[in-house]
C-alpha positions as CSV (number, residue, x, y, z in Angstrom):
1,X,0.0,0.0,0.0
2,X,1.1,3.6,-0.9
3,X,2.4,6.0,1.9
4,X,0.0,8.9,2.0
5,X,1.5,10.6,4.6
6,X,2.9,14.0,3.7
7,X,6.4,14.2,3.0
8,X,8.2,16.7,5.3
9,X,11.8,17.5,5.5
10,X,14.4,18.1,8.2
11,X,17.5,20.0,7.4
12,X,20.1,18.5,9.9
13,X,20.7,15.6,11.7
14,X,20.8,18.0,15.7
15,X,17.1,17.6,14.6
16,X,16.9,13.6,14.3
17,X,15.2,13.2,18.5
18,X,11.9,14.5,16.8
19,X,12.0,11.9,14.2
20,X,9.8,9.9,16.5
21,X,7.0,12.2,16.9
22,X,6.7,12.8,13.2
23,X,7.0,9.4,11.8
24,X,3.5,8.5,13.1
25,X,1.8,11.3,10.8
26,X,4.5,12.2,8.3
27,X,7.4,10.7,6.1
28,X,10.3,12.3,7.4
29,X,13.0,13.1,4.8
30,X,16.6,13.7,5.9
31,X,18.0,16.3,3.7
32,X,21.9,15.4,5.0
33,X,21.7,11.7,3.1
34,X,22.6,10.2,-0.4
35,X,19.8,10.4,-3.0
36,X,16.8,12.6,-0.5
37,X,17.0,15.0,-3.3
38,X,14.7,12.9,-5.3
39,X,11.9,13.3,-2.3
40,X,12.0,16.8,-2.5
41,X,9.6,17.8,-5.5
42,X,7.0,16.5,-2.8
43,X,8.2,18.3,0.3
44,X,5.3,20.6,1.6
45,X,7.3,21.1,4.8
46,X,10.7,21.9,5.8
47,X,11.7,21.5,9.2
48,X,15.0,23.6,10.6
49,X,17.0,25.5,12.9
50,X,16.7,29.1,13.3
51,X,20.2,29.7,12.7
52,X,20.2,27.8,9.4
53,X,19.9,29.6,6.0
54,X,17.3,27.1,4.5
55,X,17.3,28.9,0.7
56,X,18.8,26.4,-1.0
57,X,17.3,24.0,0.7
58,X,14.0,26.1,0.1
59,X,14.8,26.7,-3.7
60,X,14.7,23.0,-4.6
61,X,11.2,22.0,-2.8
62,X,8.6,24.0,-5.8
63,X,5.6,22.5,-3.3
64,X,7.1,23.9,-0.2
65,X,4.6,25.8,1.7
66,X,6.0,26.0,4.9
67,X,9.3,26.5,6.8
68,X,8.7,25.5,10.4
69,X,11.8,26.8,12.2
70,X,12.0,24.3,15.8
71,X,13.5,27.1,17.9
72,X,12.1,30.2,19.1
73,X,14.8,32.2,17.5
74,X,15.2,32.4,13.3
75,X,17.2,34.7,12.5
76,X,19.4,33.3,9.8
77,X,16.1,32.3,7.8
78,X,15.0,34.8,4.8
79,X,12.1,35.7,6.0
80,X,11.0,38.1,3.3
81,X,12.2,35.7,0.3
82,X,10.0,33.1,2.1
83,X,7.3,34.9,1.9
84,X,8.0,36.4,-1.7
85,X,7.2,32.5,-2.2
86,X,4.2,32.1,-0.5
87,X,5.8,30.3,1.8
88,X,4.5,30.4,5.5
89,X,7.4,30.5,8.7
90,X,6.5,29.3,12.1
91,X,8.7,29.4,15.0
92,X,8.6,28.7,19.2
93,X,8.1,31.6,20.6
94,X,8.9,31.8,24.4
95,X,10.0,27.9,24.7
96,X,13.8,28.6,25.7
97,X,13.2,31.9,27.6
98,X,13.5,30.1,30.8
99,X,16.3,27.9,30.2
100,X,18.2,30.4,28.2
101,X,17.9,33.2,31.6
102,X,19.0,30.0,33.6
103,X,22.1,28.7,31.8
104,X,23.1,32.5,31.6
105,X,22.9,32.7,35.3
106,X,24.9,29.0,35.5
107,X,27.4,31.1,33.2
108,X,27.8,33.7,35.6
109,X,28.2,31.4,38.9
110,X,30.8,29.3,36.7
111,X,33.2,32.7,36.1
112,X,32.3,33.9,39.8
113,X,32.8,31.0,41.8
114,X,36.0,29.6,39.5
115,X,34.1,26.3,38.8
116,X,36.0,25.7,35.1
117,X,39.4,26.8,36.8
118,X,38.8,24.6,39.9
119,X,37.7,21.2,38.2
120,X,40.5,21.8,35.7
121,X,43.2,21.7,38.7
122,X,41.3,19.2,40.3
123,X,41.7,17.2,36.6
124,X,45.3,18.3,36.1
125,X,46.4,17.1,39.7
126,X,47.3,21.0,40.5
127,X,45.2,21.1,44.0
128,X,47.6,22.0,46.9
129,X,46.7,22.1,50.6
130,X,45.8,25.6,51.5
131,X,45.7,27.0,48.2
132,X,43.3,29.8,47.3
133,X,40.4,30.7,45.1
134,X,38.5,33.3,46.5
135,X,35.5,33.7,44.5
136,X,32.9,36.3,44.2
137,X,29.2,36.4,45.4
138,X,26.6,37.3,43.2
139,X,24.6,38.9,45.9
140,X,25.5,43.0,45.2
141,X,26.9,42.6,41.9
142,X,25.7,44.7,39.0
143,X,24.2,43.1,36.2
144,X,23.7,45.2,33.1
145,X,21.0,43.4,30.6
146,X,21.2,44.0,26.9
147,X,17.5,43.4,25.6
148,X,14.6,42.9,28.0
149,X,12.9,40.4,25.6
150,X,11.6,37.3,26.9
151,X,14.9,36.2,27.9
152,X,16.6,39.1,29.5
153,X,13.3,40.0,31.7
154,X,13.5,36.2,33.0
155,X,17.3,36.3,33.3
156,X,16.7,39.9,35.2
157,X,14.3,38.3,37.2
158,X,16.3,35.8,38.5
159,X,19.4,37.8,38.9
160,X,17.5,39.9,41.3
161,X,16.7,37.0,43.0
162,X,20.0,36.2,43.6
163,X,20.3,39.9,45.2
164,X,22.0,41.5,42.3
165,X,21.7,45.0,41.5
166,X,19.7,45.1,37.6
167,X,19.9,47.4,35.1
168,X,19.2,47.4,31.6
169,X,19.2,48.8,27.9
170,X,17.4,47.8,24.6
171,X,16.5,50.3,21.5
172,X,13.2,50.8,22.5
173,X,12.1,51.9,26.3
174,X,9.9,49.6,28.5
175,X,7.8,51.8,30.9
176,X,6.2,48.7,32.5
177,X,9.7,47.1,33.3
178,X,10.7,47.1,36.9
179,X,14.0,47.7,36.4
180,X,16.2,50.8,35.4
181,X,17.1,51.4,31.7
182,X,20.3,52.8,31.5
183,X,20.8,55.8,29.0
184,X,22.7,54.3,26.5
185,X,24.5,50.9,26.3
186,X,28.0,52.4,26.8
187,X,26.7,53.7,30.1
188,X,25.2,50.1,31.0
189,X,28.4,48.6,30.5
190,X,30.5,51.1,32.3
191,X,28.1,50.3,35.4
192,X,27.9,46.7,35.2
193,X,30.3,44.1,36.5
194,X,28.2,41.5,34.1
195,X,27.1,42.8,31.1
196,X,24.7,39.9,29.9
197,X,23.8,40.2,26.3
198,X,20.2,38.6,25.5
199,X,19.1,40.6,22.7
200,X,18.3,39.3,18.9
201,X,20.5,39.6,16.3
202,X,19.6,41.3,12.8
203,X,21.6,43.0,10.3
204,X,21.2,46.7,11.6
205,X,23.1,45.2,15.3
206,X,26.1,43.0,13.9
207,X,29.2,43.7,16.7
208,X,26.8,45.6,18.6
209,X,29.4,44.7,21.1
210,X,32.2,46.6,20.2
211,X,35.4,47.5,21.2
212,X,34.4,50.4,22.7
213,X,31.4,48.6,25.3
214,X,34.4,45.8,25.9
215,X,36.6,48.4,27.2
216,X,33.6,50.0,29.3
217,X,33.2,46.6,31.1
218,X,36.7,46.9,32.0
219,X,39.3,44.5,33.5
220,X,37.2,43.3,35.8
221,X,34.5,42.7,34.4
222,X,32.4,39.9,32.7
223,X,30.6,39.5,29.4
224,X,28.2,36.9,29.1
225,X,26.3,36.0,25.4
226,X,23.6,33.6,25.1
227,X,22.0,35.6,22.5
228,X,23.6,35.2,19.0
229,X,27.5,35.1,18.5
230,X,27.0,38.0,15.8
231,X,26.3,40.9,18.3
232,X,29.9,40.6,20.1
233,X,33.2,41.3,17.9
234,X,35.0,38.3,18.6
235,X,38.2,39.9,17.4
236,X,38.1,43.0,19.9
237,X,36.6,40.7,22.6
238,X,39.6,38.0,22.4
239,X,42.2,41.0,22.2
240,X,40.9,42.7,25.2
241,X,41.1,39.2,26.9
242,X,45.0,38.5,25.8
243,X,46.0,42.5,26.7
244,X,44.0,42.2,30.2
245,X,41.3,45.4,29.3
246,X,38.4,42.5,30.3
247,X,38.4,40.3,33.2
248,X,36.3,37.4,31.3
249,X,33.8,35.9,29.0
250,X,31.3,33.2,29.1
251,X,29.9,32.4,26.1
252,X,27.4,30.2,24.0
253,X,26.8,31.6,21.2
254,X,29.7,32.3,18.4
255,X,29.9,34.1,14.9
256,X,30.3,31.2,13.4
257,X,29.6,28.0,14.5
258,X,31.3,25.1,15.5
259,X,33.5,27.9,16.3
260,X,37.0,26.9,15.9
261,X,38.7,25.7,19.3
262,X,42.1,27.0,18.4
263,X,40.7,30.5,18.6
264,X,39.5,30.1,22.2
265,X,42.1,27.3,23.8
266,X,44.8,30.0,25.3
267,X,42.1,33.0,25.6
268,X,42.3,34.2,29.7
269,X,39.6,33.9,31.3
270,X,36.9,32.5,29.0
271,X,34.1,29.6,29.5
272,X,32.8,28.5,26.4
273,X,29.8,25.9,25.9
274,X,28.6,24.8,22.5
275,X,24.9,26.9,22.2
276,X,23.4,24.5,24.7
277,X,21.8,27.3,26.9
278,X,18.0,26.6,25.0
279,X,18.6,22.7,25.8
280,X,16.4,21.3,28.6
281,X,13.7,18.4,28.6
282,X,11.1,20.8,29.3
283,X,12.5,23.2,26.5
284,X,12.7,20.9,23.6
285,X,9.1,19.3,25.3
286,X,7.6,22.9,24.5
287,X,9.3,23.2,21.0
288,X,8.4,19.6,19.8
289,X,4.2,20.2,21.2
290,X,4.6,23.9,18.9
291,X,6.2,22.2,16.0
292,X,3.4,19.4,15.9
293,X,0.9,22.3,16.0
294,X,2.0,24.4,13.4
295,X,2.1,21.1,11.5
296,X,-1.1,19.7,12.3
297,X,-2.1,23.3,11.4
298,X,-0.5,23.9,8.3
299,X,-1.9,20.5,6.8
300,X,-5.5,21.1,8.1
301,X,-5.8,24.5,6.5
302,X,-6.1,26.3,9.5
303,X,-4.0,29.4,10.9
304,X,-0.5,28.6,12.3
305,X,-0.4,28.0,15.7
306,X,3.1,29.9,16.3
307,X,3.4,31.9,12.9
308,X,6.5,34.4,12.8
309,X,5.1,37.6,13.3
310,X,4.3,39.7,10.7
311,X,6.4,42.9,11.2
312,X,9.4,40.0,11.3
């Protein structure tokens, strides 16, 4: 008997754990393997990461009619070419927030408290009786937060939590946000001794994060990304680590990615994790129920449940 289920195709194989709750209502395509390509004239769907550039991908699937982007977060998908096609985008909105705010504050403990430094000596054999690392507490340090979206309000929230002192900046003002918004973002930085950056990235804030803001969190102070590796320079941010302008960097996010491990092995005073600040059971949980509904959507006719929102 013929498979009737419609075809839909996922772009890369860190998508492969939601093969099983597809395959019961779909024939999943793996766009990665030898001879998929001949599947693709009857892709409807194509399944992805929001930091992928699908347009290839999109350009050979004529009977595409949807793009469903698995994270909350899609900036590296043409949004505007995608829809020059006819082609609907849906995305996750709010899934990660949580986890995102949290693994930023895990980032923040790990460069306070010396937990990378510590287990490496630990590892290397290097503890000695008596030895010190005096860390630092988070209760009374300043936290500067660079975009009060969904993330940097619940990273804010739990900072203050923590009894640290919360500011923040973003383009636009916030009136209903409990917290101060500093003036401008050099003036953030100069007053923080973590500046967190949680904002999106788009092509008007590339390197948002600039020399300048680097040297206005200072040589003791700490950077912290889990937003997108575009909005730091990497270049000024690694030179102001090696010439001892910055005190350190916890990052997990990367202009480009895998970034390469040579550029960060003898870099003072950085934490690096491979984007895994979104990853949690409940996290992917929320993604995988938003992704079947946009689906189940999409296929009945009806409105997307998540679409990408309009001014996007």
């Amino acid at each position: 008997m013929t498979d009737q289920k419609p075809t839909i195709l996922i772009t890369t194989p860190a998508l492969q754990f939601v093969e099983p709750s597809l395959q019961p209502h779909y024939s999943v395509v793996r766009a990665w393997e030898a001879g998929s390509d001949q599947h693709f004239p009857q892709v409807r769907t194509i399944v992805c990461l929001g930091n992928e550039d699908v347009e290839g991908v999109l350009g050979r699937c004529p009977s595409a009619g949807l793009i469903a982007c698995y994270t909350t977060g899609y900036d590296a998908i043409d949004i505007g070419a995608a829809r020059r096609r006819g082609v609907l985008v849906s995305h996750a909105p709010g899934a990660t927030s949580y986890a995102v705010a949290e693994f930023a504050i895990a980032l923040i403990l790990a460069a306070f408290r010396n937990v990378v430094v510590g287990d490496r000596r630990v590892r290397a054999g290097e503890w000695r009786p008596g030895q010190a690392m005096v860390g630092r507490s988070l209760a009374g340090a300043r936290l500067g937060v660079v975009g009060l979206g969904d993330i940097g309000a619940q990273l804010s929230a739990l900072a203050r939590a923590l009894g640290m002192d919360v500011a923040w900046w973003g383009p636009r003002p916030k009136p209903e946000a409990p917290w101060p918004r500093a003036a401008s973002l050099i003036e953030l930085a100069r007053g923080a001794d973590v500046l967190a950056i949680c904002a999106r990235s788009d092509p008007a804030n590339r390197h948002l994060i600039d020399a300048a803001v680097i040297d206005a969190v200072g040589p003791t102070g700490l950077i912290v990304n889990v937003g997108r590796g575009q909005l730091i320079d990497e270049d000024a941010l690694l030179a102001a680590l090696h010439e001892g302008r910055l005190g350190g960097a916890a990052l997990d996010v990367f202009e480009a990615e895998p970034t390469p491990p040579a550029r960060w092995a003898d870099a003072p005073g950085a934490i690096t994790t491979p984007h895994i600040a979104g990853g949690t059971l409940q996290s992917t949980a929320k993604m995988t129920e938003m992704l079947l509904a946009n689906l189940a959507a999409f296929y009945a006719g009806r409105p997307l449940a998540t679409p990408v929102p309009a001014d996007s």
